[in-house]
C-alpha positions, 0 to 999 in steps of 0.5 A: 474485490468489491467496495463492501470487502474493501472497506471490511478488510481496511477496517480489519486491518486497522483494528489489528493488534500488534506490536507492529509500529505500521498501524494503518488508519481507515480514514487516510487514502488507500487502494488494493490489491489482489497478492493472491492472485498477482496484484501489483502491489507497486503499481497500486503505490503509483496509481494512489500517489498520482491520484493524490497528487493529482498527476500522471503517474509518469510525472512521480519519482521513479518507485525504484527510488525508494524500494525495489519494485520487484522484489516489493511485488515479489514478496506480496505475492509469496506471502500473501497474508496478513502478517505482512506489513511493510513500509517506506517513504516516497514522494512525501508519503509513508507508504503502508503495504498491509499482506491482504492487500492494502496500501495505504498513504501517510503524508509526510512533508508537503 
């Protein structure tokens, strides 16, 4: 997925409409995933938060803490639509898992 794509399906998603209580925001920090074709939806969550926290991925909480990776993975790759959206807390982020693709970070504490 290219920056341009990136950047319409994050505008995209936050302009969704719902009665979804996850709204993403387009200026908070995000990276992708590509669900159809296997992406890791839990390794882009690590990658973002180290990247936030300006640590090694190595250095967070394990993810297993707060949500099973697997099953995360498993279910992005089985429905890999817009009509999902997840979230949960780690490491002082809500964490936002949107079905195109999307995870985006809202900081909680710090």
């Amino acid at each position: 997925m290219d920056e341009e794509q990136f950047h319409r399906l994050s505008a995209d998603a936050a302009d969704r409409d719902g009665d979804d209580e996850i709204q993403l925001d387009a200026d908070a920090p995000k990276a992708i995933f590509e669900p159809s074709t296997g992406g890791s939806a839990t390794e882009a969550i690590v990658s973002l938060v180290a990247q936030e926290e300006d640590c090694a991925p190595l250095e967070l909480d394990p993810l297993y803490d707060a949500v099973d990776p697997e099953a995360l993975d498993n279910i992005c790759t089985a429905t890999p639509d817009t009509s999902l959206r997840l979230s949960f807390d780690y490491a002082g982020y809500t964490v936002l898992v949107d079905g195109s693709g999307i995870v985006q970070l809202i900081q909680t504490d710090h």
